[in-house]
C-alpha positions in Angstrom: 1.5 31.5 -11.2 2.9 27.9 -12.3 2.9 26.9 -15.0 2.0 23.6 -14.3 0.7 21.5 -11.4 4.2 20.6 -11.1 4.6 22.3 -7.3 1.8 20.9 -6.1 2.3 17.4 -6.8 5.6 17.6 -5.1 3.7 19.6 -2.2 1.1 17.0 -1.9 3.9 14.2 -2.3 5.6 15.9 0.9 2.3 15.6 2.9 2.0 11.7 2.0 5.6 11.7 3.7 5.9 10.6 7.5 8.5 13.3 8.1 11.5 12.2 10.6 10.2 15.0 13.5 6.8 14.5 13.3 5.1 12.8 16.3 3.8 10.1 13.9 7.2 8.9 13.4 8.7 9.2 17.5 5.5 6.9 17.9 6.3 4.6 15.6 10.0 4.7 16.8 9.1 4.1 19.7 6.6 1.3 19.4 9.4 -0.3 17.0 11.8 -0.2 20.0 9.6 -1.5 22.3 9.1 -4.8 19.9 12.5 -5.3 19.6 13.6 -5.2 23.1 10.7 -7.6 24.0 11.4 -10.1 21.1 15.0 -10.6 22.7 13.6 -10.9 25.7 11.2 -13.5 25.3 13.2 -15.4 22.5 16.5 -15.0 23.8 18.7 -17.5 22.3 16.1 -19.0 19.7 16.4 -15.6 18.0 19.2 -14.9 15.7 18.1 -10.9 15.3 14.8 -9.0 14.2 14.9 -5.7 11.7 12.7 -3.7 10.5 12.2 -3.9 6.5 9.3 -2.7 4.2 8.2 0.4 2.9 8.5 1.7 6.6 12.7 1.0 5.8 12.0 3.0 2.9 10.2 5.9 3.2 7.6 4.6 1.1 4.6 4.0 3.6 1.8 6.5 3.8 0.7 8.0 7.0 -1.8 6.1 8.8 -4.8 8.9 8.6 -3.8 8.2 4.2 -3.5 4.7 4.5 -5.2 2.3 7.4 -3.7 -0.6 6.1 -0.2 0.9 6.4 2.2 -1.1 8.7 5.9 -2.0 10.0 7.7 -4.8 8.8 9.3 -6.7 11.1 11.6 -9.5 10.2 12.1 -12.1 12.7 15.2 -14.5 12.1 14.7 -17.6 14.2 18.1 -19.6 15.2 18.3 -22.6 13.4 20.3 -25.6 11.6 19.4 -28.7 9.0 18.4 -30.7 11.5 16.2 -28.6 13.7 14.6 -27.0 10.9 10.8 -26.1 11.7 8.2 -25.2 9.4 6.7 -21.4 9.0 4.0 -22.3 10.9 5.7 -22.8 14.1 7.2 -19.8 14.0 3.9 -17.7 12.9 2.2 -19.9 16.1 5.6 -19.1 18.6 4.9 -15.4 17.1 1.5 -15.6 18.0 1.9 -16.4 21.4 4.4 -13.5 21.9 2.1 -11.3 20.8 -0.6 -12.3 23.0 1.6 -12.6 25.9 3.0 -8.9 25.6 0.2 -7.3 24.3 -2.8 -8.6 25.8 -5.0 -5.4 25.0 -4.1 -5.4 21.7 -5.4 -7.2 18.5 -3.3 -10.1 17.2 -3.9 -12.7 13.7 -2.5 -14.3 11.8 -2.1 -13.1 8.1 0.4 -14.8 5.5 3.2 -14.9 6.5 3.1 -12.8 9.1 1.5 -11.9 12.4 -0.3 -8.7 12.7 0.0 -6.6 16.1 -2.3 -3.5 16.2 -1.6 -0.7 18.2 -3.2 2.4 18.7 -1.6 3.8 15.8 0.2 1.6 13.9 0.0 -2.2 12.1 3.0 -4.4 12.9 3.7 -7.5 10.7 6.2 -9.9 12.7 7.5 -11.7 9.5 9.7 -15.4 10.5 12.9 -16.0 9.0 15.6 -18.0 9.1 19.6 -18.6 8.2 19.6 -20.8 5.1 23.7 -21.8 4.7 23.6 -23.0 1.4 26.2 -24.8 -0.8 26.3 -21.8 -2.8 25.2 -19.4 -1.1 23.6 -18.3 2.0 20.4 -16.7 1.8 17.3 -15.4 4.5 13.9 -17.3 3.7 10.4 -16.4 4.9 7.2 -18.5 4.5 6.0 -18.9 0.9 2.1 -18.9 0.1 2.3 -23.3 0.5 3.9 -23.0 3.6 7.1 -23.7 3.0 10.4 -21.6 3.1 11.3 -19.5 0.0 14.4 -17.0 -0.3 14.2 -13.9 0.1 16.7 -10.7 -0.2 15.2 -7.7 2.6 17.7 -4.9 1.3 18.2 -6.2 -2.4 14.6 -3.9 -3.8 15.8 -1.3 -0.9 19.0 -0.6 -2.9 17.6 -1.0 -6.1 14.7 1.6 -5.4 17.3 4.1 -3.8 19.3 3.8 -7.5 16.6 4.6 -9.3 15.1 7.0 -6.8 18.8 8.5 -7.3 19.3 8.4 -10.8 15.5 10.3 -11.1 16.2 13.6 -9.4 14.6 11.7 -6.5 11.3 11.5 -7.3 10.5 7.9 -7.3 9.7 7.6 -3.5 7.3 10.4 -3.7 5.7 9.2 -7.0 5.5 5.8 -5.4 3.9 7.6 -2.3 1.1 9.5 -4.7 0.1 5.9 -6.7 -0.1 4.3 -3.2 -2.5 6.8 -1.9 -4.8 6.7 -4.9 -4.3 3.0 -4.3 -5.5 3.2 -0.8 -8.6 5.4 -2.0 -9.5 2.4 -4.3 -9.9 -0.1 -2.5 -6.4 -1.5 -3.0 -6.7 -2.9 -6.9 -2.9 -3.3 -6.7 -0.6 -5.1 -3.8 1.6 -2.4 -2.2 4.6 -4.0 -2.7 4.0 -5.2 -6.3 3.1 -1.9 -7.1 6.5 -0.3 -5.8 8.3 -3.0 -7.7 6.1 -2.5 -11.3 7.2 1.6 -10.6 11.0 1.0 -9.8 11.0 -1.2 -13.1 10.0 1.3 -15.1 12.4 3.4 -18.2 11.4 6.9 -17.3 13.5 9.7 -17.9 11.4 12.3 -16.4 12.9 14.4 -13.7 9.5 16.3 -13.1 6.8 15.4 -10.6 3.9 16.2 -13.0 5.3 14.4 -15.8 6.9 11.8 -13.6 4.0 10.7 -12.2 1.6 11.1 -15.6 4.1 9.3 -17.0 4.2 6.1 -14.3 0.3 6.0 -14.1 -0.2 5.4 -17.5 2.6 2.6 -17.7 0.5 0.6 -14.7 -0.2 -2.8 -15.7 -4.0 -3.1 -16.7 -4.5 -6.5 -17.3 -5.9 -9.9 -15.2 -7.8 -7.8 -12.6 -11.6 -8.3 -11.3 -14.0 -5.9 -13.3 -14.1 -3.5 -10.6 -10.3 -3.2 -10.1 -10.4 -2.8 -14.0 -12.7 -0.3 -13.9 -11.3 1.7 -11.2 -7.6 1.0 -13.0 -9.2 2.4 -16.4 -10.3 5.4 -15.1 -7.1 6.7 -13.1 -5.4 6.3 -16.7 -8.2 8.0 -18.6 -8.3 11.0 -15.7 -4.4 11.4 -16.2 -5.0 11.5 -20.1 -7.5 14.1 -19.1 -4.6 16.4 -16.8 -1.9 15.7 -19.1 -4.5 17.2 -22.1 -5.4 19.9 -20.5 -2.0 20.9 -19.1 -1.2 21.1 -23.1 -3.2 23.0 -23.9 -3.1 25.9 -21.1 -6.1 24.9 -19.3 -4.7 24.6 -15.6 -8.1 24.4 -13.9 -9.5 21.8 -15.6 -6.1 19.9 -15.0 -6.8 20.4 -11.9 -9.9 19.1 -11.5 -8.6 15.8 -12.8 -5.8 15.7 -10.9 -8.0 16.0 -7.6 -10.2 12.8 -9.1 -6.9 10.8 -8.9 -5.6 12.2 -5.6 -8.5 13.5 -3.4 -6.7 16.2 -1.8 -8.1 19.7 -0.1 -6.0 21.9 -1.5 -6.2 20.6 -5.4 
């Protein structure tokens, strides 16, 4: 018998996993593909490239049947210069339209700063970009919140989340994974990718999924939420008080039966 709930954290973090052969991710890969060769298509020479980016890039998205809001981040990188320099919404509206065009059947919007495509299985946000040559530097920008262009870096948190994950015994993507799905199952007090940053951030030492992830929820910021979000915050950090207690003191079922409040699994 274990001795802690340390195997079945990293078993239920495996499940949260869209695992390369699984016929989750061919769809997906295929779907991606799809886009792609349609975007150069129908932009042709007004498009500089499109990649995929997001927590989809790295291995940080949750299953659909985990997560409905999960989705594929698709980076669009219009070609353009100083003097032909559109605004976002141009691009959102020229994304918009191919949407529409090549998807007919499917549901489009427009949600800042992207444009969501629904499939059957999968969200798709088509995210515009463009070249900014600086006098510095050069730099990718996407649309800000005012509507304007601000800078952004796609592979800079990539890399920096891969260190950490590294340094960890590589288990920061699957504790990332476990706080998203209680996320999910909470109506969503935290933004997905705000909480992968606050987790990479953080000065643990920890190269044990129980303690790891004991050890991340109760360094979640708690602070400037609604009442509900705080509520629902409050009690994931008092039900983790509640497993790590009970773990001390040798009482693995009742561990247990906190653990299953923060991750609603079958088999806890």
């Amino acid at each position: 018998m274990e001795a802690g709930l340390n195997n079945l954290i990293k078993k239920i973090a495996s499940e949260l996993f869209i695992k390369y052969e699984s016929g989750e991710r061919r769809k997906i890969g295929r779907s991606v593909d799809n886009i792609l060769n349609r975007l150069d298509e129908y932009f042709d020479d007004e498009m500089d490239e499109a990649i995929v980016f997001g927590s989809f890039s790295r291995d940080t998205i949750l299953p659909r049947k985990y997560d409905m809001n999960s989705d594929i981040d698709i980076l669009v990188q219009f070609n353009t210069t100083d003097f032909d320099k559109l605004k976002p919404e141009s691009h959102r509206n020229q994304l918009k339209k191919f949407a529409e065009t090549n998807y007919p059947n499917s549901s489009v919007v427009k949600d800042h700063p992207s444009v969501v495509l629904e499939l059957n299985h999968i969200k798709f946000d088509l995210v515009p970009a463009i070249f900014d040559k600086g006098l510095i530097y050069d730099s990718i920008e996407i649309p800000d919140k005012n509507g304007n262009w601000m800078e952004t870096a796609p592979d800079r948190f990539n890399k920096k989340l891969t260190a950490a994950n590294t340094k960890h015994q590589s288990i920061v993507k699957p504790i990332i994974r476990l706080v998203k799905f209680w996320n999910a199952s909470n109506s969503y007090p935290y933004y997905s990718y705000e909480l992968e940053k606050e987790i990479v951030a953080m000065d643990f030492d920890n190269d044990n999924y129980e303690r790891g992830f004991l050890f991340v929820v109760q360094q979640l910021p708690s602070i400037f939420f609604t009442w509900s979000d705080d509520a629902r915050i409050k009690a994931l950090k008092n039900n983790a008080y509640q497993v790590k207690e009970y773990l001390e003191n040798g009482e693995l079922e009742k561990a247990r039966k906190y653990l299953k409040k923060i991750i609603p699994f079958d088999e806890i």
